[in-house]
PAVEXDREN-144680 format. One record per residue (C-alpha): x, y, z. Coordinates in steps of 0.25 Angstrom, whole numbers, padded with zeros to 4 digits, always signed. Example, Ala and Ser with C-alpha at 12.3 -4.5 7.8 and 13.67 -1.06 7.14 Angstrom:
<nodes>
+0049-0018+0031 +0055-0004+0029 
</nodes>
This chain:
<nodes>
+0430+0500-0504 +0419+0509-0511 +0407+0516-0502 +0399+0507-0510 +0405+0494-0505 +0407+0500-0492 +0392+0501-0492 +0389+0487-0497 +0397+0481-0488 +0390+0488-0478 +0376+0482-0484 +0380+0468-0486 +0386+0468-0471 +0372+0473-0465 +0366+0462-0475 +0375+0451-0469 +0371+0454-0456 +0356+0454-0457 +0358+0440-0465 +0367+0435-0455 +0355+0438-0443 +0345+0434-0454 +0350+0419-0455 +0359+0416-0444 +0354+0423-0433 +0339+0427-0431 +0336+0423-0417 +0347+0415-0413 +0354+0416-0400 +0366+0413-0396 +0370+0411-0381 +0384+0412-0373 +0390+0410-0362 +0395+0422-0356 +0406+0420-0345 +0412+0433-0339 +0421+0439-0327 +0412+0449-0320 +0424+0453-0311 +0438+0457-0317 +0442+0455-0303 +0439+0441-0300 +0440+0432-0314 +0433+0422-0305 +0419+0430-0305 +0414+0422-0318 +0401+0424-0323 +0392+0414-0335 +0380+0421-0342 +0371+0416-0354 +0371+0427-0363 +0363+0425-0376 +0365+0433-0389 +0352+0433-0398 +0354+0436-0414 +0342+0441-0421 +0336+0445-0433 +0340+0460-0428 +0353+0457-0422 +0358+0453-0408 +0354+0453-0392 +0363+0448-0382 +0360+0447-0367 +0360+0437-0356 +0351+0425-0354 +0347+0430-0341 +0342+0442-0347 +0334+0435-0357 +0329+0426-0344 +0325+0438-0337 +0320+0446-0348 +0311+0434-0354 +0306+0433-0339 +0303+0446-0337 +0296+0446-0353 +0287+0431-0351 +0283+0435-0334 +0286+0448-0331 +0294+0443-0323 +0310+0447-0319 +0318+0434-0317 +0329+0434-0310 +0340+0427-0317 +0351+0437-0315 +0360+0440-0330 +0374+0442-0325 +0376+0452-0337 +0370+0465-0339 +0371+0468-0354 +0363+0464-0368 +0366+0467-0382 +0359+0470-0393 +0364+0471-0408 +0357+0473-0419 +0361+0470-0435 +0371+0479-0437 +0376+0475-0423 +0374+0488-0416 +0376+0482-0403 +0367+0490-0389 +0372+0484-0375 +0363+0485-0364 +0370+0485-0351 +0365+0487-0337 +0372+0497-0326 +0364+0495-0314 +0351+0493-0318 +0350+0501-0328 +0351+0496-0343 +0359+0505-0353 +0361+0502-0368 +0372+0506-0378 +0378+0504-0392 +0391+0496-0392 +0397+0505-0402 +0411+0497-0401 +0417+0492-0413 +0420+0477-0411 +0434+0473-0421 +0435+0459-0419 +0448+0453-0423 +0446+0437-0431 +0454+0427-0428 +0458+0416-0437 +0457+0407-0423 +0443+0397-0423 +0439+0386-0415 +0426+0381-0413 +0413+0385-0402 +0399+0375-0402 +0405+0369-0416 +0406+0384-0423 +0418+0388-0429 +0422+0401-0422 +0432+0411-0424 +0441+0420-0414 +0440+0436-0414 +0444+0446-0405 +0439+0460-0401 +0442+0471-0391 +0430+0476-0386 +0427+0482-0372 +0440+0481-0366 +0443+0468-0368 +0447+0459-0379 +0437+0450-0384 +0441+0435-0391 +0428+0430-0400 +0426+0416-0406 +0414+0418-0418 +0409+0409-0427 +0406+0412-0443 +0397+0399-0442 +0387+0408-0435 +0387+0420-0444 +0382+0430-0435 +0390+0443-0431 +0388+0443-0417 +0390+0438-0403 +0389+0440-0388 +0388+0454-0379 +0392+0466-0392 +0401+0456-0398 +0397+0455-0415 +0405+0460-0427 +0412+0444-0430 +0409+0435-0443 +0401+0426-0433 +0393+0423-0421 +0403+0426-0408 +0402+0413-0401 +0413+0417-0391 +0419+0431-0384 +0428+0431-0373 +0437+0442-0369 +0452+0439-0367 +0452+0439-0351 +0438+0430-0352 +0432+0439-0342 +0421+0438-0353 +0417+0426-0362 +0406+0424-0371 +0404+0410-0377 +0392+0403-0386 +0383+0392-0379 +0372+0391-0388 +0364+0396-0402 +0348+0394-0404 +0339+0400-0413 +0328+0410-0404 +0315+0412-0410 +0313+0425-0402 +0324+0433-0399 +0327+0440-0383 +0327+0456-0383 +0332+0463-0372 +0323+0471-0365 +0333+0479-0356 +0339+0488-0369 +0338+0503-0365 +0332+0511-0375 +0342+0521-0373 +0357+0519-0379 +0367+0524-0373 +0384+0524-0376 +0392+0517-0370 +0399+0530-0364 +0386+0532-0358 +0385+0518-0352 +0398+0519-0346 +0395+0533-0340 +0383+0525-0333 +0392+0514-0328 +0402+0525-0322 +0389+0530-0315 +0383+0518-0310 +0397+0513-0305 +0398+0527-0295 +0383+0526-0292 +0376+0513-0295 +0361+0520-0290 +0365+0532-0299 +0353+0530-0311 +0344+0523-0302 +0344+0536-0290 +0343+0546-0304 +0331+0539-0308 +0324+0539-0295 +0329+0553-0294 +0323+0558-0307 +0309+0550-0303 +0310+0553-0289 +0308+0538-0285 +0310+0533-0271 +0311+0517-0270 +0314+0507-0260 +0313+0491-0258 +0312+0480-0252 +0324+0470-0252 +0323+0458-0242 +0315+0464-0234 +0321+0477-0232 +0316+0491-0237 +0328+0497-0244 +0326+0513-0247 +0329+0520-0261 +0344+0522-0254 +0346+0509-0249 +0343+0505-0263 +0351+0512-0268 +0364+0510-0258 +0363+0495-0261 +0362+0496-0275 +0375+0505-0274 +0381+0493-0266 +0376+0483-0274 +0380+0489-0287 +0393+0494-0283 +0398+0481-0278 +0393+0473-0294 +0400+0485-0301 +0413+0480-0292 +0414+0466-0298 +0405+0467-0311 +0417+0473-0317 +0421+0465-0328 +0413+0470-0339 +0412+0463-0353 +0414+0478-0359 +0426+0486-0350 +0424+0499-0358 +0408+0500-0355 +0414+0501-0340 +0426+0508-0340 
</nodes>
């Protein structure tokens, strides 16, 4: 192939991709059903979240339906509800499908680009999910090996979590060990499309994020005692009654924190946590 192909193939890709948003997919969401293991070492620890992937006219937002409660909550009242999200990541992706994951440690968010190249492997095998044709691929990705069911009915190269790359909308993802499945309940058109508020400006690599997640496993209080060092802030509260002191605070957060890190341990991307 000639430079000069090479670069039209390049062009009409791009254009295919913007027409693909433009007639197919401005404002639409699509929702799932994500059922996942939170513990390796009990199978039985099963946990459902509604997770809700919004493609727009500049490409894609996943994130929790929690999130949006709470977000839309906070936005309408100023307000912070207190539906808890079972989750602690959000995706964005734009046209070219330049994916940033947001992800908390602690509770501090970090954001960096998921850089991983996604080779799916297409199946011949199909079958059928809310009356669309669908089609079987698999990918490794993470550390686990993925089995996808999409659909060239719904001409939209995208999915659920980082997922994107077939020739149609994901409507299933499940790992091999189904410690992680994502399945489609539901498409609507949206007039306004959610963004998420809890992007950091600053992205990071995901070597970076890991180094983090090393530190907060040793010292869960780590960034949070550096930040009130560097401000030279003292705080306390008051929890049922009970005036707890910066180092009480601190010693039952390390508690706290340590025992989650303990049986949250099942994480949908094993490499980010190795």
């Amino acid at each position: 192939m000639g430079v000069s192909q090479f670069k039209m193939n390049k062009i009409i890709y791009f254009l295919l991709l913007i027409i693909t948003h433009s007639l197919y997919a401005q404002n639409l969401r699509i929702s799932y059903n994500y059922k996942f293991v939170q513990d390796s070492l009990d199978i039985n620890t099963i946990s459902n979240e509604l997770v809700l992937l919004d493609i727009t006219e500049n490409g894609s937002i996943f994130y929790s339906r929690p999130q949006y409660l709470n977000d839309s909550m906070a936005f309408y009242t100023n307000k912070t509800n207190t539906i808890q999200s079972k989750i602690d990541f959000s995706v964005k992706k734009d046209l070219s499908y330049t994916t940033y994951v947001n992800s908390q440690i602690g509770n501090i968010n970090y954001t960096f680009q998921e850089k991983d190249d996604l080779k799916w492997k297409i199946s011949s095998e199909k079958k059928q999910i809310l009356g669309y044709n669908a089609q079987k691929a698999t990918l490794k990705f993470g550390g686990r090996n993925w089995i996808a069911w999409f659909s060239n009915d719904l001409p939209i190269q995208d999915g659920p979590y980082i997922f994107h790359g077939l020739p149609g909308l994901i409507l299933s993802i499940e790992d091999e060990k189904k410690y992680h499945l994502f399945n489609v309940i539901g498409l609507e058109k949206r007039e306004v499309p959610f963004e998420i508020e809890k992007l950091s400006k600053k992205i990071i690599s995901k070597k970076e994020f890991n180094k983090q997640w090393h530190i907060y496993k040793i010292d869960p209080n780590a960034t949070l005692r550096a930040l009130s060092s560097s401000t030279n802030t003292k705080f306390s509260i008051e929890w049922n009654g009970e005036k707890l002191n910066q180092n009480e605070i601190y010693k039952r957060e390390e508690e706290r924190a340590k025992k989650e890190i303990l049986y949250k341990n099942n994480f949908l991307d094993l490499n980010l946590y190795k």
